[in-house]
Phi, psi and omega in degrees: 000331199254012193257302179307325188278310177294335188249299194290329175279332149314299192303348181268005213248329161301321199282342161278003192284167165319163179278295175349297197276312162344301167315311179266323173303319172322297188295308183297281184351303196288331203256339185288316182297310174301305177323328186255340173275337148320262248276340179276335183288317165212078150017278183329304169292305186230084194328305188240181176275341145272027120325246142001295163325309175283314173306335194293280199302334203272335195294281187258015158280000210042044146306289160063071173272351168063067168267299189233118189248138167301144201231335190266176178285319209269332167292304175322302202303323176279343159315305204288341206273301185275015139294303170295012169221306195284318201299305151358264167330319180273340166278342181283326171326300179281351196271359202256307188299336177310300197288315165310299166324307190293347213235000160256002176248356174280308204280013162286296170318312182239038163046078184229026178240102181312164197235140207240351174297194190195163177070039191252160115333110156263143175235135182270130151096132138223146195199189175269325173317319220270293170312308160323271184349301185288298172348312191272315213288301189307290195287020195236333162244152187340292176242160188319113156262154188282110169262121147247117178251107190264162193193115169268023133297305202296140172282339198179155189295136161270007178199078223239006175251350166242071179024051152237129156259103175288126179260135169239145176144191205271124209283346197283321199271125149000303168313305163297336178278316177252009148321300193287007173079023206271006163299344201248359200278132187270010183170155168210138168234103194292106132298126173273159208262146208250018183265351171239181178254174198334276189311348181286283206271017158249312186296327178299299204289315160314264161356309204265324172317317206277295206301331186299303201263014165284308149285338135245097287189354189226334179275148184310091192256181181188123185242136173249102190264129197250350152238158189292338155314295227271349194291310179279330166326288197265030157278319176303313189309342185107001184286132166308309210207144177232113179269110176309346233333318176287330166304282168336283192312317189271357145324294196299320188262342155300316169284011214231346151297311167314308175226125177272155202072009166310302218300308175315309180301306157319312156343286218279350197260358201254342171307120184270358200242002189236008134109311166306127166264065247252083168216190197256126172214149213290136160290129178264151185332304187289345153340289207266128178117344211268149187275145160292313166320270190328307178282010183277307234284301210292321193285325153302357205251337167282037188059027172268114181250128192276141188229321199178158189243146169242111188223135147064045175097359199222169207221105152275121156270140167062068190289199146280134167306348193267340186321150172227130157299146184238207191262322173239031110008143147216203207191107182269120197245129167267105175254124180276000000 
């Protein structure tokens, strides 16, 4: 009984492997057998059981190379058997091994495949801000970064040629999130969705934050909110960084009434691909106690120009001169 219980539990264990490694344990099996009844049938012909073997697989790949050929009836007669059974196997194999491929790159494409990686980007949301967005990101570094972009509109990855991996469904459910891996994630960045209207795509956004820092509670997020309500939400909510989008815009366009041609200069100062840089850099020892003035003057002369100090959250611009750096200081900066 317990021999019969050990043999029904392999076959069920074979009828469950992929078809694929089925297919190939077959074909060896089929190619393995024929090979030792050639050789016992005709010695002569195939000296040996790898001999047999070889005649087997060149057999039923159709190959036919006519190195070893059956000279008897009963050889022949076994030719004709593992023509008509192993050749079989081996073509449902490769037309299977075809199919399996196309049907893991549709399912990439059409983003039903988890992503196993780590350190990654997550991107929420497509839209073209979004597309710009990977663009700059791409082009600015060195070597290939891992992008993941979930999204439930898209039909297929939109970028599917530039090292992004789509995941699709809804960023609010748990499940999708960790398709995309997001325990392992260096930064997620929420785009609001622009197919509801505002207040919709900040409670959507919001939402999708909490779900984010549910699971991971240490990764870096960045949200983007499009009303000013909505703004301390997704401070509760856990955003590392809130992006205004609509503030920005109506920024941009008072000053560029003001001074025409604002708008470009701004463009140009915030474009990372056109060599000005707009970032933040940490005070260094020799800094601090040092006048804002002095230290812009020491900081021109490596082409670094100081624009403003970021102290305890909040951010001066064109501070005073007389200001003294301090210690948890960072320095907004234009670097080329």
């Amino acid at each position: 009984m317990d021999r019969i219980k050990e043999q029904t539990s392999l076959i069920f264990r074979f009828v469950h492997w992929p078809l694929i490694a089925r297919i190939l344990v077959i074909i060896f099996v089929i190619n393995i057998t024929f090979g030792f009844l050639i050789h016992y049938i005709e010695p002569a012909e195939f000296p040996s059981i790898f001999d047999g073997i070889w005649w087997a697989i060149v057999t039923t790949a159709t190959l036919g190379y006519g190195d070893y050929v059956p000279v008897t009836v009963t050889g022949r007669s076994l030719a004709i058997i593992l023509i008509l059974f192993g050749t079989g196997f081996v073509t449902t194999y490769f037309v299977s091994l075809a199919a399996s491929a196309i049907a893991t790159q549709n399912d990439y494409l059409e983003g039903k495949v988890d992503y196993r990686g780590s350190e990654h980007i997550i991107v929420i949301g497509w839209n073209e801000r979004v597309r710009e967005t990977l663009r700059q990101i791409n082009s600015m570094s060195n070597k290939p970064l891992s992008i993941v972009l979930i999204d439930s509109t898209l039909e297929k990855n939109p970028l599917h040629d530039q090292n992004v991996h789509f995941i699709k469904g809804n960023p609010c459910n748990d499940q999708t999130l960790l398709s995309a891996n997001v325990k392992s994630a260096g930064f997620v960045v929420i785009s609001a969705d622009q197919s509801k209207d505002e207040v919709q795509a900040d409670m959507n956004s919001v939402l999708t934050l909490l779900a984010v820092k549910g699971l991971n509670p240490d990764v870096y997020t960045i949200a983007e909110i499009l009303t000013s309500t909505q703004v301390k939400n997704a401070q509760r909510a856990g955003a590392d960084e809130v992006i205004q989008t609509n503030m920005f815009t109506s920024y941009v366009m008072t000053n560029s009434m003001m001074s025409n041609g604002m708008s470009n200069t701004l463009l140009n100062m915030l474009d990372q691909l056109k060599g000005s840089k707009l970032k933040y850099l940490e005070v260094e020892k020799d800094m601090i106690g040092t006048t804002f003035e002095k230290l812009s003057n020491q900081m021109l002369q490596k082409k670094i120009l100081i624009i403003g100090i970021k102290r305890r959250g909040d951010t001066m611009v064109n501070p005073p001169l007389y200001t003294l750096i301090q210690a948890d200081d960072c320095l907004l900066v234009i670097k080329d």
